[in-house]
C-alpha positions in Angstrom: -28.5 14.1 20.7 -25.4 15.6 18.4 -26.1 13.4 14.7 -22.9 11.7 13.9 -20.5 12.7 11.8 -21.0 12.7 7.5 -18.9 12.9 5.3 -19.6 15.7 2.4 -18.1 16.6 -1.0 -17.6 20.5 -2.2 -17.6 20.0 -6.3 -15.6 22.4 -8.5 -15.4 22.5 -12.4 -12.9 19.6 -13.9 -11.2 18.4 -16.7 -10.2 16.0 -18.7 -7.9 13.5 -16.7 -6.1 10.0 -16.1 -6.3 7.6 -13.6 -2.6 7.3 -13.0 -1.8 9.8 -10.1 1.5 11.0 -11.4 -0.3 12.0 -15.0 -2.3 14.7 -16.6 -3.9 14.5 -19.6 -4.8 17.4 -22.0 -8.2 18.7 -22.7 -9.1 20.2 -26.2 -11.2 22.6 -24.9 -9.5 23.6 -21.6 -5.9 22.6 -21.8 -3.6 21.4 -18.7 -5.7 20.7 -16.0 -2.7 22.1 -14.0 -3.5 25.6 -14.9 -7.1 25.8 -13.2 -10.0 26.4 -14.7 -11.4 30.3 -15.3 -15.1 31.1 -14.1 -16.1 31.6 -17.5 -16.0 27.9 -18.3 -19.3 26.0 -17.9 -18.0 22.1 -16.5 -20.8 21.0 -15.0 -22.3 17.3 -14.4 -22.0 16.5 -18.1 -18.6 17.5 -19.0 -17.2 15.4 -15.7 -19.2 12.6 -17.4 -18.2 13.0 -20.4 -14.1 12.9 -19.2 -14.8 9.5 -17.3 -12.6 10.6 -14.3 -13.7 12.5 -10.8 -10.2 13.7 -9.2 -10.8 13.5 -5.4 -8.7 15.4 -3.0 -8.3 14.7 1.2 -6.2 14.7 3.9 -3.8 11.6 4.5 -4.9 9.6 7.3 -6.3 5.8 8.8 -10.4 7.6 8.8 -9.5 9.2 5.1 -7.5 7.8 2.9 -4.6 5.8 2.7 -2.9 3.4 0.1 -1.8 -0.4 1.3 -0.2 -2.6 -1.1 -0.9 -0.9 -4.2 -4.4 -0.6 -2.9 -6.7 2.4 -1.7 -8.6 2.6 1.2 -10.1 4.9 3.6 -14.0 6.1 4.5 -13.3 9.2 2.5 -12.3 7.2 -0.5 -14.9 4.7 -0.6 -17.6 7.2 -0.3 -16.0 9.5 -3.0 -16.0 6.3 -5.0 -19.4 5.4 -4.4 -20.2 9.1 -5.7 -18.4 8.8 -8.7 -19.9 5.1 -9.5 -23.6 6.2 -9.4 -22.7 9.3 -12.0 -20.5 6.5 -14.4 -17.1 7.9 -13.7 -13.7 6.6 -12.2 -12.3 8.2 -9.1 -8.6 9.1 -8.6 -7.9 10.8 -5.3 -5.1 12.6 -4.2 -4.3 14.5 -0.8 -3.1 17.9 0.4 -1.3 18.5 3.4 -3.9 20.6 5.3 -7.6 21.7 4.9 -6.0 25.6 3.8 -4.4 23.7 0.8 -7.7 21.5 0.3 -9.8 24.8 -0.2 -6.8 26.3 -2.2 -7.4 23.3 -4.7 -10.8 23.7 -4.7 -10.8 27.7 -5.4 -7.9 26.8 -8.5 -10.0 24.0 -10.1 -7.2 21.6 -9.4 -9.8 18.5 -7.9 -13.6 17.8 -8.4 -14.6 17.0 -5.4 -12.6 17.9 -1.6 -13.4 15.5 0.8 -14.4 16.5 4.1 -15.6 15.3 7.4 -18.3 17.9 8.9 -20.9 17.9 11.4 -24.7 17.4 10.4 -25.4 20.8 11.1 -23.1 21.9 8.8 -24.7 23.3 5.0 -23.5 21.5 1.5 -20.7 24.2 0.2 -20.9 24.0 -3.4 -20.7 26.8 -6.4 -23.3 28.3 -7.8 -22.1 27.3 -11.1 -22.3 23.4 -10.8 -26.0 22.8 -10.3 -26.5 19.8 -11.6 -23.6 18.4 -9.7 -25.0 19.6 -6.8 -28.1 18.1 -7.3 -26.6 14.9 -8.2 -24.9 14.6 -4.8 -28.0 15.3 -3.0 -29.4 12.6 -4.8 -26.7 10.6 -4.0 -25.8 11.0 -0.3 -28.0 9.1 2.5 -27.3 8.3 6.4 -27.8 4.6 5.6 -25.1 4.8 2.7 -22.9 6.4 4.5 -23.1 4.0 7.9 -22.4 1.3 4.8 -19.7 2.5 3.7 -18.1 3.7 7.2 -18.7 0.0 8.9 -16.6 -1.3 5.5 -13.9 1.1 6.0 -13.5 -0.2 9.3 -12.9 -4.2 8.6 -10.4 -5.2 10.5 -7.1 -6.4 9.3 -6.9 -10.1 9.4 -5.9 -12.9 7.4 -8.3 -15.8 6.7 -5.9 -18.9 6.8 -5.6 -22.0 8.0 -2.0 -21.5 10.3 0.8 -24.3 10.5 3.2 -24.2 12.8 6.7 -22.4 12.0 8.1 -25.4 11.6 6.8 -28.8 10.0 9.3 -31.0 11.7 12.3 -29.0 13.9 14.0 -32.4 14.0 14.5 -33.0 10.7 15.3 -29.3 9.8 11.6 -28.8 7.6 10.2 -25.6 7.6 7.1 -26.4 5.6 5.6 -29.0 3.0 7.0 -26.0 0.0 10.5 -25.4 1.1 11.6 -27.0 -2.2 9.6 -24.5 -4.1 11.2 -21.6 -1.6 14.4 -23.2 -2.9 13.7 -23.2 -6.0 12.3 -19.8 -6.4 14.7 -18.2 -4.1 17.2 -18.4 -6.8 15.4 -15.8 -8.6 16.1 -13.1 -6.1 19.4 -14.4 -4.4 18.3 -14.6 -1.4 18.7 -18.1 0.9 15.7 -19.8 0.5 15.4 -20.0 4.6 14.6 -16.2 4.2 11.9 -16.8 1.8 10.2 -19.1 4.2 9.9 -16.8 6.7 8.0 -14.1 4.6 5.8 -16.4 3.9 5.0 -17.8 7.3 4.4 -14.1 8.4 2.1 -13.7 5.4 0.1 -16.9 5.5 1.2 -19.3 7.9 2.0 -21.5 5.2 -1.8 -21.5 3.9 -2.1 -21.2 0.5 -5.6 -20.5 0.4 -5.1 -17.5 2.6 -7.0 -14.3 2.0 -6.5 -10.9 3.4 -8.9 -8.7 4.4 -7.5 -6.4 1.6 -7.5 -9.0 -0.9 -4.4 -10.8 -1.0 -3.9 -13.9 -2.0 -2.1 -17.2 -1.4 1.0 -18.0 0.6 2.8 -15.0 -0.4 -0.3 -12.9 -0.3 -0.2 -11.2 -3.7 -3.2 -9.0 -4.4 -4.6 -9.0 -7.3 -3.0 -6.1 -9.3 -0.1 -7.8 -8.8 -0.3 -10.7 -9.5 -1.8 -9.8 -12.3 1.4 -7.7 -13.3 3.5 -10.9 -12.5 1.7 -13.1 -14.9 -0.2 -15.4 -12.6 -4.2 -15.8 -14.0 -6.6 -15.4 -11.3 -7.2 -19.5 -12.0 -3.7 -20.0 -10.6 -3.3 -17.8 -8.0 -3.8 -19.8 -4.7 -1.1 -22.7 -6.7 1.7 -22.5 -4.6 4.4 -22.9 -7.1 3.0 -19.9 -9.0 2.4 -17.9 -6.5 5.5 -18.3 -5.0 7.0 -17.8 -7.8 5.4 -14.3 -8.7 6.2 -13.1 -4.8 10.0 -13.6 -5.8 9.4 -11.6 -9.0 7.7 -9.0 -7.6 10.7 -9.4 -4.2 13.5 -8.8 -7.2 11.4 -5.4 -8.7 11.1 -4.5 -5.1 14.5 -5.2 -4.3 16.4 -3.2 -7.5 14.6 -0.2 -7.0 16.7 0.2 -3.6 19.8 0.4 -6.0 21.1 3.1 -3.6 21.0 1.0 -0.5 24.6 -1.2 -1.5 24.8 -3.0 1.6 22.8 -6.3 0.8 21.5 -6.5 4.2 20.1 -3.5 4.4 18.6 -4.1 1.4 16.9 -7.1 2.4 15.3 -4.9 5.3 13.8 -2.2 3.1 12.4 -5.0 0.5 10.8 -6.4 3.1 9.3 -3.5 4.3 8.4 -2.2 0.9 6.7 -5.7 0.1 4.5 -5.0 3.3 4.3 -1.3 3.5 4.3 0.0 0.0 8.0 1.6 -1.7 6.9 4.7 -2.1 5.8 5.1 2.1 9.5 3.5 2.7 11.2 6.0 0.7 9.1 8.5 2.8 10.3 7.3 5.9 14.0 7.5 4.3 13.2 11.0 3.8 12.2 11.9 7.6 15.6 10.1 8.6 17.6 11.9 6.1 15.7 15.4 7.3 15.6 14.9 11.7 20.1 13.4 10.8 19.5 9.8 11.0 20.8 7.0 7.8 18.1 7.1 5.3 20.0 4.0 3.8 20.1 1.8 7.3 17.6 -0.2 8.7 17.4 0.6 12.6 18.1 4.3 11.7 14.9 4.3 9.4 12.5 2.0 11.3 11.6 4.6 14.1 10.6 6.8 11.3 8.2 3.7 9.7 6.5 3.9 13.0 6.1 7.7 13.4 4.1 7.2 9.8 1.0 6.7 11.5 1.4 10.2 13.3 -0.1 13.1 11.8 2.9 15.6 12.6 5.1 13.5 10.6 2.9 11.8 7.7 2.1 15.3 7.1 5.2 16.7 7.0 6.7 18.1 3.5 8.8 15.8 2.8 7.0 12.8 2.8 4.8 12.6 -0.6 2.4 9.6 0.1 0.7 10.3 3.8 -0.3 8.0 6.2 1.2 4.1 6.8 0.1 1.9 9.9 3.6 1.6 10.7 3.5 -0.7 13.7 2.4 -3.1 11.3 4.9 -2.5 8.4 7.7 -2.1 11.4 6.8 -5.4 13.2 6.6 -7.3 9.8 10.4 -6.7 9.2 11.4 -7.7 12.6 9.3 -10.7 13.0 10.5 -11.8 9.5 14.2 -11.2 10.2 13.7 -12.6 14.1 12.4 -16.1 12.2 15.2 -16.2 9.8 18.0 -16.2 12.5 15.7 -19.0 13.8 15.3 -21.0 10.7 19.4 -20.5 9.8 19.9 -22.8 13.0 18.0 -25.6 12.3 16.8 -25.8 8.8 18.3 -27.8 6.2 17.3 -27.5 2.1 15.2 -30.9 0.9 16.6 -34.0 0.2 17.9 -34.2 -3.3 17.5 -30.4 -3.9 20.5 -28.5 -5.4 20.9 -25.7 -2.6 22.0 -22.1 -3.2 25.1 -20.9 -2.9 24.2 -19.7 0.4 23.1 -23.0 1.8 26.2 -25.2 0.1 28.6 -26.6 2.8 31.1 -24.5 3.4 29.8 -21.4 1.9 26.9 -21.2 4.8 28.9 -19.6 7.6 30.1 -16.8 5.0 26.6 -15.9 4.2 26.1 -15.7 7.8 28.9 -13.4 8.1 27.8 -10.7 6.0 24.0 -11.0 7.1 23.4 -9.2 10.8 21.5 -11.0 13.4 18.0 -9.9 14.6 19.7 -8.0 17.5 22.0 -5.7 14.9 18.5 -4.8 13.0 16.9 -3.3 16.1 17.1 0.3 17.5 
């Protein structure tokens, strides 16, 4: 019986290097790592030690590699990780958009180590002139690690929570037992606090002990990194008024770095996906509308191209930068969000004694809703 599928690593001489993908730092010995590395150089086990950082390189896709929420993931990442943990190093991986530019890496000394899915009856390509690195991934790699690491690859994306209802009490116009803390918060971000509420819902049901499978936290479902970068200790990330608080920080980063996009509805789309999805796989999928003659800068004219993300002819095309994205997940999150909204404008009324915001003041309601489109307007 055919042996299943491993996953191997062809190692090439290295250099110096960050863990930030958009740097590169300079060796004293070698100079930019951009410039390859001549045959003559001896980087072997201990000079990729002695850097601190293994520079992986794959191809873009749900079995490989792929980033959600600031986060990496992938069967080919967690393996190459695993690698570089047993020899004391950090990994950064990066991809190439076919296995012709993978080897072209590898031949240049741009990566340490090309990530590839073979057959068992395939032998270990590696150069002569890293024995010791080759040894050291023979020592490393098993069957029994590798079924490990693949079954973790594959958890499956879920939320541990505790799920209320959409609405707390429909009669009374409550959403949830925090909408004076979505009020509160929403101010940060300008956004009517009715909005807010509905992200939430779709993140954790209003459980603010909810964890993802990826990690994220709380009823706005920060992971760690972020929250982290938003000032929230890991002691006070499941409070609700911090972490609410943080979402709506990290919402308004979100939120100015679609400058371009003046329409504030349209806006409000793209945050949302981007709070899901990741920016930089949004502005991807701007790219492929701009390129096939769609709107990069409106919301049903981009969406289509958030779902072909998940498709290898398009999250390897050239334009997009940052590979694959489970689209239907990043797609359905907007709409779902939006859908809610239009539900919660109806019937939803801010807490007694609150001061409301501008948007939810008498009077200055039905002009909010005038410049915000209904869930029908956002779909293709």
């Amino acid at each position: 019986m055919r042996a299943r599928a491993f996953y191997i690593f062809c190692l090439l001489l290295c250099l110096t290097a960050c863990r930030q993908k958009p740097q590169r730092q300079l060796s004293p010995i070698f100079g930019n790592r951009e410039e390859g590395i001549t045959h003559d150089e001896v980087y072997d086990l201990p000079e990729i030690r002695s850097s601190g950082t293994l520079i992986g390189v794959t191809l873009s896709g749900p079995d490989t590699y792929y980033e959600y929420r600031g986060q990496e993931f992938g069967t080919q990442f967690l393996l190459a990780e695993d690698f570089a943990r047993t020899m004391g190093v950090v990994l950064r991986m990066e991809t190439a958009p076919d296995t012709a530019s993978l080897l072209l890496r590898l031949r240049e000394g741009q990566a340490d180590i090309v990530c590839l899915e073979l057959d068992s009856g395939h032998p270990w390509p590696t150069r002569d002139d890293t024995p010791l690195l080759a040894q050291a991934l023979r020592q490393w790699w098993s069957p029994a690690r590798a079924r490990e690491l693949r079954a973790r690859a594959s958890t499956p994306r879920s939320v541990r929570r505790r799920a209320r209802p959409p609405m707390l009490d429909r009669a009374r116009g409550i959403i949830s037992p925090y909408d004076d803390l979505f009020l509160r918060h929403s101010r940060t971000l300008g956004w009517d606090w009715r909005l807010l509420a509905a992200l939430s819902y779709q993140e954790s049901a209003f459980d603010p002990r909810a964890l993802s499978w990826a990690g994220a936290q709380g009823l706005m479902q920060l992971m760690p990194a972020t929250a982290a970068q938003m000032g929230v200790a890991a002691t006070d990330v499941f409070d609700p008024a911090a972490n609410i608080a943080a979402g709506c920080r990290y919402l308004k980063r979100i939120a100015a770095l679609f400058s371009d996009i003046t329409d504030p509805s349209e806006r409000i789309a793209f945050t949302l996906a981007a709070y899901n999805g990741g920016y930089n796989h949004v502005r991807d999928a701007m790219a492929l509308a701009e390129k096939y003659g769609a709107s990069p800068r409106r919301w049903r004219d981009v969406s289509p191209y958030i779902l072909r993300l998940s498709e290898p002819q398009y999250y390897r095309d050239p334009v997009v930068r940052y590979g694959y994205l489970r689209g239907t997940e990043t797609e359905a999150y907007v709409r779902l969000i939006l859908q809610r909204w239009h539900d919660y404008r109806g019937v939803a009324r801010p807490p007694a004694g609150s001061q409301p915001t501008p948007a939810s003041r008498k009077g200055q309601d039905g002009k909010f809703r005038s410049r915000v489109k209904s869930a029908e307007e956002w779909t293709p």
